[in-house]
Structures are given as structure tokens and as C-alpha cells.
C-alpha positions as CSV (number, residue, x, y, z in Angstrom):
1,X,-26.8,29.1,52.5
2,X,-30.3,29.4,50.7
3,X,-31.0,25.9,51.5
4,X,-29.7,26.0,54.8
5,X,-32.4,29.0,55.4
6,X,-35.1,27.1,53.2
7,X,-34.8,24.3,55.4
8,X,-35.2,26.0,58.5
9,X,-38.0,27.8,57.2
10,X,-40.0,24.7,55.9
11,X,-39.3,23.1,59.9
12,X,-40.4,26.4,61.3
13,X,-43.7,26.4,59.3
14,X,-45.0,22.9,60.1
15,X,-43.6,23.6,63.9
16,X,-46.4,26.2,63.8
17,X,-48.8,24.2,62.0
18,X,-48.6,21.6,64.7
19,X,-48.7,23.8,67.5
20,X,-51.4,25.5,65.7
21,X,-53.3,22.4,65.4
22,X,-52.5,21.3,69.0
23,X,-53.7,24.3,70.6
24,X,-57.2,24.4,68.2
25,X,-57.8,20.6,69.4
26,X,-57.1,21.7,73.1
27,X,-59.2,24.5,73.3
28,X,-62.1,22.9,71.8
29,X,-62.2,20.1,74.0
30,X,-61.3,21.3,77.0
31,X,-62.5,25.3,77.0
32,X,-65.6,24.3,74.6
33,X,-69.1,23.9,76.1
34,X,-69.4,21.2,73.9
35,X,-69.7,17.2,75.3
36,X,-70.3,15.7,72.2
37,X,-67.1,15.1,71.1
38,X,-65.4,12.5,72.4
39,X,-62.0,13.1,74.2
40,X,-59.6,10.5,72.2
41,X,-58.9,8.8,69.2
42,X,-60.6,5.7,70.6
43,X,-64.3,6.2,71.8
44,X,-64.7,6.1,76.1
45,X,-66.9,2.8,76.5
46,X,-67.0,3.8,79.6
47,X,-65.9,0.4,81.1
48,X,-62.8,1.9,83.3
49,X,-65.3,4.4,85.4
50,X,-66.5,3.0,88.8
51,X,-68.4,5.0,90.8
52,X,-67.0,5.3,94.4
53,X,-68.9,4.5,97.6
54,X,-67.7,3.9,101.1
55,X,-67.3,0.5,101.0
56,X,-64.4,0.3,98.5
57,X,-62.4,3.1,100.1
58,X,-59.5,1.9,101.9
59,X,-59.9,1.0,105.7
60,X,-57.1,1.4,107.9
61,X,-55.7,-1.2,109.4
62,X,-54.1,-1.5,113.0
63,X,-50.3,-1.5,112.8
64,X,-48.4,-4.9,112.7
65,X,-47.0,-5.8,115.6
66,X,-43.4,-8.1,115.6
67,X,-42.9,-10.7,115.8
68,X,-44.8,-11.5,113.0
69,X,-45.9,-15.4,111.1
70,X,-46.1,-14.6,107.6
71,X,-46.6,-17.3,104.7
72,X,-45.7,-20.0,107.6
73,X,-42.2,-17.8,108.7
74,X,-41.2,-15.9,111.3
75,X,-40.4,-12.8,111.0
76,X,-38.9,-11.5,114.3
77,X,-37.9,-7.5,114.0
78,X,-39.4,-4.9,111.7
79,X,-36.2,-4.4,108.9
80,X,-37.2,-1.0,107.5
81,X,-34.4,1.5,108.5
82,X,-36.6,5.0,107.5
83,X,-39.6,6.6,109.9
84,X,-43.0,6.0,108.7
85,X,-43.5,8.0,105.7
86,X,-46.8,9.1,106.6
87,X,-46.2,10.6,109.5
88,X,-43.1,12.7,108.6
89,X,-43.4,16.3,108.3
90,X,-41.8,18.6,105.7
């Protein structure tokens, strides 16, 4: 029964360690003042970040209209059986 109880004390300490540890990195990266440090393991090269303008934004289209030539094939009827998501209220 002791080691039962030791064991579940020795889990319960490093549970509370980690979530110690956890909460410490959290709060100083995302409560701190501090941008020095970066976010992950990895260092942000920044390569992923675009900046956004109008031209890249997506332009609406007007709806296809059936029948429809597509790849060289005719497609006759429109087979989707559900409303246009878009416009469906909830």
C-alpha cells in the first residue's frame, strides 16, 4: 500500500511540476511585455508572413451556370443535393 501511495505521489509531483512549468512559459510569453523572446523552439524566419493587400483577397466570382464544359466534358445539371452553404441561416 506504501508503494501504491509513493507512486501516486511521485506522478502527482511532476504533474505539478509540468503544469507549473507550463503555465510560467505561458505567462511569460504571452502576458509579458517582453518581444525578445522568441515564441517556439525553432526561431520565426519570418518567411511564412505575407502581408495582405487587396489584390490577393479573394474576388467573387459570378455563379456557374449549367450546362457547363469542364476539362473538355459536359457536365449537364448541377449534382449537389444541399442549399448553398453560404447563404443558409442558423
Amino acid at each position: 500500500m506504501d508503494m501504491v501511495l509513493t507512486i501516486i505521489a511521485v506522478l502527482g509531483l511532476g504533474a505539478l511540476l509540468i503544469s507549473v512549468v507550463i503555465f510560467t512559459v505561458a505567462a511569460r510569453r504571452y502576458v509579458s511585455e517582453d518581444d525578445s523572446e522568441p515564441l517556439g523552439l525553432v526561431a520565426d524566419s519570418g518567411r511564412d508572413y505575407r502581408p495582405r493587400n487587396r489584390e490577393d483577397r479573394r474576388q467573387s466570382r459570378p455563379p456557374v451556370m449549367f450546362p457547363i464544359t469542364v476539362d473538355g466534358e459536359l457536365i449537364p445539371q448541377d449534382r449537389r443535393q444541399r442549399p448553398d452553404r453560404r447563404h443558409h441561416s442558423r
